[in-house]
C-alpha positions in Angstrom: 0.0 0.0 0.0 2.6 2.4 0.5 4.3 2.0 -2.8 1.2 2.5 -4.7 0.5 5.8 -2.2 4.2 6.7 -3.2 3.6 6.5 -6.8 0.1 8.5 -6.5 1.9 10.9 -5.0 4.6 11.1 -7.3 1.9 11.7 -10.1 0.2 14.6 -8.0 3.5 16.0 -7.6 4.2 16.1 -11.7 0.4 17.3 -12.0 1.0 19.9 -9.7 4.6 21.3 -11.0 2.9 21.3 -14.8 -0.2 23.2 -13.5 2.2 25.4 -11.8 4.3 25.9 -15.1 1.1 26.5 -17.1 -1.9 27.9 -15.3 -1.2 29.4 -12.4 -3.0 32.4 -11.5 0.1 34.2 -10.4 4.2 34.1 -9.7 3.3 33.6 -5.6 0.9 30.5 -6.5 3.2 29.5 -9.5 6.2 29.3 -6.9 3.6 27.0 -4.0 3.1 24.7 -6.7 6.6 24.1 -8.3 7.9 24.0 -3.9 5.3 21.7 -3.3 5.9 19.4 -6.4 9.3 19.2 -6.0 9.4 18.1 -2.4 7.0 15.6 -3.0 8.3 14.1 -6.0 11.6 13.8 -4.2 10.3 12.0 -1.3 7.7 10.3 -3.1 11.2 8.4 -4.8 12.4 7.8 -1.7 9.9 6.5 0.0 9.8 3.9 -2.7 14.0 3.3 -2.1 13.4 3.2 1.9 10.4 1.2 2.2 12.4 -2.3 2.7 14.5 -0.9 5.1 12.6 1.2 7.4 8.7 1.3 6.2 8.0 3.7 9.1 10.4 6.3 8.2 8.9 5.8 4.6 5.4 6.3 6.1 6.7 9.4 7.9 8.2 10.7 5.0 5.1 9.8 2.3 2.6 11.8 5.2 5.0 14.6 5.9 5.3 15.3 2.1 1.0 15.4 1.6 1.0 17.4 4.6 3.7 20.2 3.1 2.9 19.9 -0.9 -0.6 20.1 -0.1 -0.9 23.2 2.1 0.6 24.7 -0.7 -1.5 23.8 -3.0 -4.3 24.4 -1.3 -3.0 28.0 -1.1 -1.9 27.8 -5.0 -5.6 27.6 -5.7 -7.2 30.4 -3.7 -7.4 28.8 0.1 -7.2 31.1 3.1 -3.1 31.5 3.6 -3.8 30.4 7.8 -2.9 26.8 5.7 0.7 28.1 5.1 0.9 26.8 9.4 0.3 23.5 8.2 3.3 23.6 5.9 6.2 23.6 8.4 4.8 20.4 10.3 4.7 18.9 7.0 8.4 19.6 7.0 9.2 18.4 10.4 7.2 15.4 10.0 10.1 14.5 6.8 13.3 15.4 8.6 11.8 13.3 11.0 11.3 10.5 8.6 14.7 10.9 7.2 16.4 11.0 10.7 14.3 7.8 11.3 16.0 6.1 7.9 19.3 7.4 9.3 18.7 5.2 12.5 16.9 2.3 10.6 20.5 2.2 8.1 23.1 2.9 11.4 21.6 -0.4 13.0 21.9 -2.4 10.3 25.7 -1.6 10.1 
């Protein structure tokens, strides 16, 4: 299950970095949506390279990412700008994920 969330995610990620590159409504939400993209595409990747080593860092990582690309999206497309508070836990939720692979790779040696 959390591969195929991965991979969704990736494909948001592209849809959202093309919308961004095409139709936003202006350079601020143009800029949300190419942040947002990139962050999740990159973690969408590697939650699909951690996953058989540590598949709750992945998890972390995968949630983390929805939580910071889609605040900005959300904001991309006209919501209030209060979500812009959701974006920074979205980015403590992946360092944590990536500190939790760093652990997960240290104990296997």
């Amino acid at each position: 299950m959390i591969a195929i969330l991965a991979a969704l995610s990736a494909a948001l990620a592209i849809a959202a970095g093309a919308f961004g590159a095409h139709g936003a409504a202006s350079p601020q939400a143009a800029e949300w949506l190419r942040t947002g993209g990139l962050y999740q595409l990159i973690h969408a990747v590697a939650v699909l390279t951690i996953m058989g080593i540590t598949r709750g860092g992945a998890l972390l990582l995968l949630i983390g990412a929805a939580f910071f690309a889609v605040s900005l999206y959300a904001m991309a497309l006209g919501c209030p700008r209060w979500l812009g508070a959701v974006t920074p836990i979205g980015g403590a939720m992946m360092i944590g994920g990536w500190l939790w692979a760093a652990f997960a790779y240290w104990q296997r040696g």
